[in-house]
N, C-alpha and C positions, 0 to 999 in steps of 0.2 A: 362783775362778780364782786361780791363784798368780802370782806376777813367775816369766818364762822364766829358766830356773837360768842359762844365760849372761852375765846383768844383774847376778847375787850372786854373786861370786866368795868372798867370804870368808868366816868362822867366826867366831862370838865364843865366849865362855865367860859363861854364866849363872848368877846366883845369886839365889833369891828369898830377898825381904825375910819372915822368921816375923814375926808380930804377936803383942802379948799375949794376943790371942784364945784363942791357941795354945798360953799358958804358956810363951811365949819372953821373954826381953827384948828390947829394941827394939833390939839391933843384932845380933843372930842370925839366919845366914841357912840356907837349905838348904843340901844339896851342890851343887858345882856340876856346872852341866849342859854340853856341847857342841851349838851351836846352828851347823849349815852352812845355806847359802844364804841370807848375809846382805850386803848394800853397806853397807859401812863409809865415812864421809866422814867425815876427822880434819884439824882445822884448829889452827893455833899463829899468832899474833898478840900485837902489842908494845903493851903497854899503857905510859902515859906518865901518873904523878901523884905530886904534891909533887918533880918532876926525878929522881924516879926509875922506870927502864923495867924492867918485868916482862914475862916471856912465860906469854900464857894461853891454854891447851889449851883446846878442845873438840870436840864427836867429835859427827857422828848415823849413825844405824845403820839402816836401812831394811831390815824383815823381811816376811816373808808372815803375818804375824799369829799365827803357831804357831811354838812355846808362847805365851799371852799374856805379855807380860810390862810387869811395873809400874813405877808412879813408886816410889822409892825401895830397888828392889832392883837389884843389882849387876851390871855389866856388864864384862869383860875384852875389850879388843879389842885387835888385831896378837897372839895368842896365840902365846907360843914364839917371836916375833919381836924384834929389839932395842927397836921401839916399843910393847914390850908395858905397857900399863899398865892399871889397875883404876878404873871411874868411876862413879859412881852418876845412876839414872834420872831426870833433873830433870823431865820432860815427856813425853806420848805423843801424838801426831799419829797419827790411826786414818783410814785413808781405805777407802772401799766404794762398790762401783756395780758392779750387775750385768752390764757389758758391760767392766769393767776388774777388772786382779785388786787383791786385798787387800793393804793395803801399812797394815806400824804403822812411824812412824817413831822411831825412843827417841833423847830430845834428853840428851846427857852432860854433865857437870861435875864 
C-alpha cells in the first residue's frame, strides 16, 4: 500500500552512496535519480553556543519506500527551487503494516 499521491507533493533528487565493494571510493555516488511523490519537512533553527548563534538546517523526507534508499547516500531536496540544497542520509525510520501503507522516512544533515 502506498501514501495517497495527494499527501506527497514533492520530488527530491537521489544519489546513491557506491561502496568499495564496488571498487568505488567512499565518496562516489551514482547518477542522480528523480524521485516524485515525496513530503518533504525542512526545518531551520537558532543554535546558541560559546554567545554565538548559528542557524541549523534539517530536513525529513517521507517516501513510499521505492527506491530504497540509504544512510549515507545523498539526498537534494526543494530541487530547482531557491531552497534547493544537497544533504546526506543520517537515518531511516522504515514503517509497515498490512492495513497502512509503506512510509521510509530519511532523516537529513
Amino acid at each position: 500500500m502506498k501514501i495517497p499521491r495527494r499527501l506527497v507533493p514533492h520530488t527530491i533528487v537521489w544519489e546513491q552512496k557506491l561502496t568499495d565493494d564496488q571498487g568505488w571510493g567512499d565518496d562516489e555516488y551514482a547518477p542522480p535519480v528523480e524521485v516524485p511523490w515525496v513530503l518533504t519537512v525542512d526545518a531551520t533553527e537558532e543554535e546558541q553556543a560559546a554567545g554565538a548563534t548559528e542557524l541549523v538546517s534539517s530536513a525529513r523526507v517521507h517516501t513510499n519506500g521505492d527506491p530504497i534508499i540509504s544512510v549515507g547516500d545523498r539526498v537534494t531536496i526543494w530541487p530547482g527551487q531557491p531552497r534547493e540544497r544537497t544533504e546526506t542520509v543520517e537515518k531511516v525510520d522504515h514503517y509497515e503494516h498490512p492495513r497502512s501503507p509503506t512510509v521510509d522516512v530519511l532523516h537529513l544533515s
